[in-house]
N, C-alpha and C positions, 0 to 999 in steps of 0.2 A: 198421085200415088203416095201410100203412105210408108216412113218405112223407119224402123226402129234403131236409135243409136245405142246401144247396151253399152255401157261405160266399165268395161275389168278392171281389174288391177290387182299387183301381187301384193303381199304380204311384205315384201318389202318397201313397196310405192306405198301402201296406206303410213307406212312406221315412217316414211320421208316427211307427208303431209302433214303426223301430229305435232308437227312443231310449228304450222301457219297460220299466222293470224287469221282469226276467223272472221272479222272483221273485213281484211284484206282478199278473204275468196269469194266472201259475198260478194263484195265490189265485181270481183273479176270473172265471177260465173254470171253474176247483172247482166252486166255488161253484155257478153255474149248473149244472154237470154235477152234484151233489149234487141239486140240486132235482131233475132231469129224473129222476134215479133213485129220488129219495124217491117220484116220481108215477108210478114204476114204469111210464114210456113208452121210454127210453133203449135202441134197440135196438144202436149203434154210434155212435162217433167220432172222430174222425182228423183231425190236421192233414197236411198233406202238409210235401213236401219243397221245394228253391228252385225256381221253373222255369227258372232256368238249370241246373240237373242234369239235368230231363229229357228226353223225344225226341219227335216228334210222328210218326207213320206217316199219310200223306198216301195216301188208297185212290183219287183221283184218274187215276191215269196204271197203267200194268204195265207191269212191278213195281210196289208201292207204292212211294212216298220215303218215307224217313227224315231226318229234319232234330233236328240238337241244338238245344237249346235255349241260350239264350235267345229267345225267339221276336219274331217283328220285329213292329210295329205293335199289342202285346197294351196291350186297354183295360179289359181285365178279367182277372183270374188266378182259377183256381178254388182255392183257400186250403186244404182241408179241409172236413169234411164232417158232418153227423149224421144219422142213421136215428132217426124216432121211431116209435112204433105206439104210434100216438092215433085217437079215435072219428071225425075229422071233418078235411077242410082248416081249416078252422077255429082249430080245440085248434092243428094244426101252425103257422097263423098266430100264435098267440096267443104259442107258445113261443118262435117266430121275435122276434116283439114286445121281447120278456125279453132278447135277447142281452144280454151286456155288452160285445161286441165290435161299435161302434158307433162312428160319426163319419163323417165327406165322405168319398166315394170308397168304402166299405163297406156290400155288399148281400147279402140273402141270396135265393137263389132256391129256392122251392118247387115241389119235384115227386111226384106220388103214385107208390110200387113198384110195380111190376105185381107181381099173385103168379104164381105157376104150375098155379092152378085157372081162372087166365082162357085160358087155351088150348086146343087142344083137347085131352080128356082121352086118345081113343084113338089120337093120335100115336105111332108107335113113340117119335121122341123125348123127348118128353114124358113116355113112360112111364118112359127109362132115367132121364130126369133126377129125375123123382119117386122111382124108388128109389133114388137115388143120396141124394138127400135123407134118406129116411125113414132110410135106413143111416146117418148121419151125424148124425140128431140133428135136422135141421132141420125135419122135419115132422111 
């Protein structure tokens, strides 16, 4: 199973971090990114960009809005990301556990992938998406 560690963090936990050698977090996000590859679960992982770069599309109203970022009243920022494919919520907890990216204001939220065998299978779309898959490698 696959399942997604969403990395938050508040606006205060980001202002803690810009004083750390960056030098030093590489080391120590490696690290942990080593392990998750040695246990051969390590599907993907990503830090994102500032969210003052990016835009928010609000599907609210028609048209949707577009609004730049930085975003007004954010109590959480989604940071970056990992995909593991481990046997259980669990294992995904356990990994979660291990971050080295930790302190006040620093959370990770777990979510399981859906796959695309949980739909249904004679969906026309479903079908193109599955070969689009199969063509590409991912299945």
């Amino acid at each position: 199973m696959k399942y997604m560690l969403i990395m938050r963090a508040t606006d205060d936990a980001y202002a803690a971090y810009a004083d750390v050698d960056i030098e030093q977090m590489i080391e120590t996000v490696g690290r942990f990114n080593q392990e998750l590859i040695r246990a051969g679960v390590l599907v993907a992982a990503e830090g994102l960009g500032d969210a003052s770069e990016g835009v928010v599309v609000d599907y609210s109203s028609e048209p949707p809005v577009v609004t730049d970022g930085p975003y007004g009243e954010t109590k959480e920022l989604f940071g970056g990301f990992y995909i593991l494919n481990v046997a259980s919520k669990e294992e995904a907890v356990e990994w979660a556990r291990r971050s080295p990216l930790t302190g006040a204001g620093l959370k990770t939220e777990i979510r399981r992938v859906t796959t695309i065998d949980e739909f249904p299978q004679d969906n026309e779309w479903i079908k193109k998406e599955r070969a689009w898959r199969e063509s590409t490698g991912q299945l």
